[in-house]
C-alpha positions, 0 to 999 in steps of 0.5 A: 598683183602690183604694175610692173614699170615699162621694160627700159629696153628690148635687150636680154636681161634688161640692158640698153642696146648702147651698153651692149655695143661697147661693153661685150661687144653685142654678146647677147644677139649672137650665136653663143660660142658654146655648141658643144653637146655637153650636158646640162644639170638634170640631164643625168639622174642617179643617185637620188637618195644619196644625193640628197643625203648628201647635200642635207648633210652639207647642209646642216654643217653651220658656221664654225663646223669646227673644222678651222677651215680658213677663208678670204674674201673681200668680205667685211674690211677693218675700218671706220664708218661709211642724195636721194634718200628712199622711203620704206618699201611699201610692198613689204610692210612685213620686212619691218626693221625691227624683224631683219636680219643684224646687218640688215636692219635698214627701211628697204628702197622701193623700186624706182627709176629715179635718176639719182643714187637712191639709198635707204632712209636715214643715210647719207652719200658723197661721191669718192671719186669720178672719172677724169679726176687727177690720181697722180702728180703732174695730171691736170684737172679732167677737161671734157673738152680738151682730153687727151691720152697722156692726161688720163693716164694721170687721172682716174679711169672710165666706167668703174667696175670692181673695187678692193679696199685694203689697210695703208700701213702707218696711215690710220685714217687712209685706205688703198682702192683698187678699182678696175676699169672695165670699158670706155663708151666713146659715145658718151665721152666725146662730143660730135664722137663719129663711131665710124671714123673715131680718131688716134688721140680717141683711140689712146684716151680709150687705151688710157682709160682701160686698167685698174686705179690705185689710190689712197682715200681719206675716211672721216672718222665721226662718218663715213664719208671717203675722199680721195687723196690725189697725188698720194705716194701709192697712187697708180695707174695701170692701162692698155699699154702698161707692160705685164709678165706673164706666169706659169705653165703657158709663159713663152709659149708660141701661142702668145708670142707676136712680132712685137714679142717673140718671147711670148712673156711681156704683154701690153696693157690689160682689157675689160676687167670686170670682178675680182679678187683679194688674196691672203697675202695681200695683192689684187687680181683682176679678171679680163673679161670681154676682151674679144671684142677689141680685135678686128678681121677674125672672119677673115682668118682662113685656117681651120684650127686658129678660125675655130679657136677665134670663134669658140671666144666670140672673135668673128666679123670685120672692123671691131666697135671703137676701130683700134685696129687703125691705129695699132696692128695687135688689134688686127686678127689678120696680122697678128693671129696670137695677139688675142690669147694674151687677153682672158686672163687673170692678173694679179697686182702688188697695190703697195708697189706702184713700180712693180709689174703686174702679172697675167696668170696662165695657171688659172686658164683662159676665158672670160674672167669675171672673178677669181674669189679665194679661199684656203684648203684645210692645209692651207693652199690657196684655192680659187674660183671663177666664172666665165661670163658668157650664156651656156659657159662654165664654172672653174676652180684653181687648187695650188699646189703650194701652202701659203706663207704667212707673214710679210717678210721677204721670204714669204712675200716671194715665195707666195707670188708663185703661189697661182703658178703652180697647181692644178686647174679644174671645171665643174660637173653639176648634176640634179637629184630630181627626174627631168618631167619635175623640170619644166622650164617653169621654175616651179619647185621639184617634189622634193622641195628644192633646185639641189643636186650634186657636182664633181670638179673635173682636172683640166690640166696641172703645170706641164701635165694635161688631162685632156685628151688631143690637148697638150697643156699650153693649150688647155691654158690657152684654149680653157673653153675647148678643153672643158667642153671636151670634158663634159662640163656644166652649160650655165647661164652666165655665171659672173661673181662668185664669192665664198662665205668667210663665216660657212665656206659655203661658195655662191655664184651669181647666174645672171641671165639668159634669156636663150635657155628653153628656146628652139636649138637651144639647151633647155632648163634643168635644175641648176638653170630651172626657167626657159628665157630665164630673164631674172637670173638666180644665186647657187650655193655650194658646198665643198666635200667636208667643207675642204676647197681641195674637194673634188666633190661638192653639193649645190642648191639654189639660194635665190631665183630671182625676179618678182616675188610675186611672180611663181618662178621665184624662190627666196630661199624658202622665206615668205615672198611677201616680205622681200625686195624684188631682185633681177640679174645678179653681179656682183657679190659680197659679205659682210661682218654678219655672214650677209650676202650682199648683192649688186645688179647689172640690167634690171629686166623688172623696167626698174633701176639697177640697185644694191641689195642685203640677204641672209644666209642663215637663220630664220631670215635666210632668203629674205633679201632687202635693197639698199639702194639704187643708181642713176639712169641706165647705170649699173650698181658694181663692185660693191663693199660693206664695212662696218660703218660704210658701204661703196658702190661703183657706179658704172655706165650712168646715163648709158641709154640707147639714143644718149650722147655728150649733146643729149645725155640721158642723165645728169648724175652726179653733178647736175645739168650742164655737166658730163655724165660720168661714172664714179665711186661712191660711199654712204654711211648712216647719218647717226655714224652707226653701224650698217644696218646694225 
């Protein structure tokens, strides 16, 4: 057996102690939300035979199933092509080129824990944009040492998470990014930063530099190097103090009504956005996902219900991390009770109308969003799926209650922004086809050869109407969590990204880690989550019923179980494990033209760098996962998107390692010694200008 590299860091899954602090808040070292005694995967045996002639029928449904179910998703974007460059892997001599999938025909990057972007042999790189970089008229250069809030307004925003691209009308060789901004990490942004006493003009540049860009980008069309155009008309900032309106069934309730707003319709600014989303008529959405940790005093608060509400979404304690609650009363629990129920949403954003107001979608519940994927039911309604990040959560799904219009007139653009208003809201029910003793916690395979099973989408509410029993519908929208837990949903181990195929239908979520599964007092493993102190994480694949989002019932298997092939645990699909990339704590997802499951990691328990990697879904390669590159030191490879001749990759958080500051940066990414580290976008694309891995 190969040396494994040092652990970077003690933390669960592998993340340094600087990036738990500020980007969830600690989330990891505490008791998880969840003490409901649901049920866990495997906890309930019935139906084996049907069962598995289920999930085998699902199976062998292929891409086109003539069905014409249609799908959306990130997925491959029209486009023209898009260092350090990487020799091939020497540990899987087998993967040769040549034998790779069509779209991953690249030489695999070896594990490594170089401070550099990292990517495969005979590609090229350039940095499409950085944080502090000027995206509107009137914002000034970025000045490490004279930032200020109304500047960063102007300019691109802090650690980069999730990105769309989409076409600009009439411009031929320009595309619209979107890109969340999913948390500031004061430490490495100030010099001489004091955690305890940070200061007002602090505070507002972290507001500032929360929220989304817009921004045009320009592509080279012999390459596919991408740059940014500042200044561009379409151009857009959106932050923590941008006004937003507030959709469907739980708009104006007197939960979300605060003292600044009795209404209980308009919210300021939006937190911690991670994954998200492009939908059919083309607006973004964008998940707010560790928001709790923002607000202060909540283990002060006395009454019993609203205490409890608080702790079930992580919100406890005194002072919070960046001390917001000096400077603005909304951020003190004490003061204002509701002002946390207006965070965990899903947004939605119109990014071809700079002046339009961005939307928190109540219809699609509330907790912590990572993602909400589309895809379309037979008859054309617009289904999304979502997981809330957070160790023993749960996996949802929203099925509107109204067919998509196509086209772009104004009838159609107005009548498909209801569209995520009205519907009904659903938690997911897995259950495994093995007995429990096949289960051990020690990821070794059932008799029947795989980790599958079955599941059922259990109705949470729809409009004013609530399934839940002691609930009423404002409140399975604004407390989703309690109502699934008093429903009997599936425990998870942070079920992050989500994305389903647009060739098969067929849905994968990224399960990332939890390294609580199996200890004492804790859930133990089951057939979805087959490994106690699960460090690795795994990738679930499901089939809707019939192929149809609208399905009620779905089958499920295990795609991958990740971590080191040549550890017994792992599973790659059933593919000879001597000839994959190794692979630990899987994030963010994407597709590309090939129906190639693309893969970005978030905290590498392996002791090496976070990294970008391609696997097929089907055919003889199926499971055989390769990386294409890796990031900087103590960075985590996000929101990535493969185009024909390009791929992007937010670099989020480089140089975030415990004991890192402005004074003693832990890397020089991307613009050598002597400069700020910051996190930026990326593309690389092949130096011959041909296709990505084709």
């Amino acid at each position: 057996m190969r040396k494994l590299l040092p652990l970077i860091s003690s933390h669960p899954g592998g993340r340094s102690a600087l990036t738990c602090r500020y980007r969830c808040g600690d989330a990891c070292l505490h008791e998880a939300p969840n003490t409901s005694d649901n049920t866990y995967v495997g906890d309930v045996i019935a139906g084996v035979a049907s069962r598995r002639s289920l999930l085998r029928a699902s199976a062998v449904v292929t891409v086109a199933a003539a069905t014409g179910v249609a799908t959306v998703g990130r997925g491959p974007q029209a486009a023209a092509a898009a260092v350090t460059t990487a020799p091939a892997e020497t540990t899987a001599p087998a993967a040769a080129e040549g034998r790779a999938a069509r779209g991953l025909r690249f030489s695999p990057v070896a594990p490594n824990t170089t401070d550099a972007v990292v990517v495969a042999e005979g590609h090229d790189q350039n940095v499409v944009i950085r944080w502090g970089d000027p995206i509107l008229g009137g914002a000034p250069a970025f000045d490490p040492d004279h930032q200020s809030a109304k500047a960063q307004a102007g300019q691109f925003g802090y650690n980069n998470d999730y990105m769309a691209v989409l076409d600009v009308p009439g411009e031929r060789d320009h595309q619209l990014l979107v890109v969340n901004h999913e948390y500031t990490d004061e430490v490495l942004m100030f010099a001489g930063y004091d955690a305890a006493n940070p200061t007002r003009e602090q505070a507002e540049i972290g507001w500032a530099a929360h929220g989304l860009s817009v921004l045009v980008t320009a592509e080279d069309s012999r390459l596919g190097k991408l740059t940014a155009v500042p200044r561009h008309r379409l151009n857009r900032r959106i932050t923590a103090t941008t006004p937003f309106e507030v959709t469907g069934p739980a708009a104006g309730s007197k939960l979300l009504r605060t003292s600044a707003d009795p209404s209980g319709k308009r919210i300021l600014g939006t937190l911690n956005n991670c994954g998200g989303g492009i939908t059919p008529w083309g607006t973004v959405l964008s998940g707010e996902e560790n928001f709790n940790q923002y607000f202060a005093n909540g283990g002060s608060v006395t009454d019993p219900t609203t205490a409890a509400r608080l702790k079930r979404y992580g919100i406890t304690g005194a002072a919070s991390e960046r001390k917001w609650e000096r400077f603005n009363d909304r951020f003190d629990v004490s003061k204002e009770p509701n002002e946390t129920n207006r965070f965990g949403w899903v947004i939605e954003i119109d990014p071809y109308d700079p002046e339009s107001t961005p939307r928190k979608l109540t219809a699609l519940g509330r907790f912590k969003h990572e993602a909400a994927e589309p895809r379309l039911t037979t008859d054309g309604r617009p289904v999304l799926y979502m997981g809330d990040d957070e160790k023993f959560d749960y996996f949802y799904k929203f099925v509107s209650a109204k067919r998509m219009m196509r086209g772009s007139t104004r009838t159609a653009r107005e009548h498909n922004r209801t569209l995520l208003d009205e519907g009904t809201l659903y938690v997911a029910k897995f259950t495994g086809d093995s007995p429990a003793a096949e289960i051990d916690g020690s990821g070794k395979l059932p008799k029947d050869g795989a980790f599958d099973g079955a599941g059922e989408w259990i109705p949470l509410a729809s409009g004013t109407t609530s399934y839940v029993e002691g609930m009423t519908a404002e409140e399975v929208y604004v407390f989703t969590r309690m109502a699934a837990d008093k429903v009997g949903a599936t425990k998870m181990d942070r079920p992050e990204d989500v994305e389903p195929s647009p060739r098969t239908g067929r849905v994968y979520i990224a399960l990332t880690n939890n390294s609580d599964r199996g200890k004492a007092g804790k859930a133990p493993a089951d057939e979805a989550n087959p490994r106690d102190t699960n460090k690795h994480g795994q990738i679930l694949e499901l089939a809707e019923r019939w192929n149809n989002s609208g399905s009620r019932r779905f089958t499920w298997r295990l795609f991958l179980v990740c971590g080191d092939p040549e550890d017994p645990s792992t599973y790659f699909g059933g593919f000879p494990k001597d000839q994959v990339s190794s692979i630990s704590c899987p994030d963010n997802l994407t597709f590309d033209a090939y129906g190639n499951l693309w893969i970005s990691t978030d905290g590498n328990a392996l002791g090496n760098h976070d990294g970008l990697f391609g696997v097929a879904t089907a055919g003889d390669r199926r499971g055989a996962v390769r990386q294409f590159l890796t990031v900087p030191t103590g960075a985590e490879t996000c929101g990535p998107i493969v185009q024909d001749r390009r791929v992007l990759v937010a670099v989020q958080h480089p140089g975030e390692v415990d004991g890192a500051s402005v004074e003693k940066p832990a890397s020089s990414w991307p613009d050598g010694p002597g400069k700020l580290t910051r996190p930026s976008v990326i593309s690389v694309w092949r130096r011959d200008g041909g296709g990505i891995g084709a």
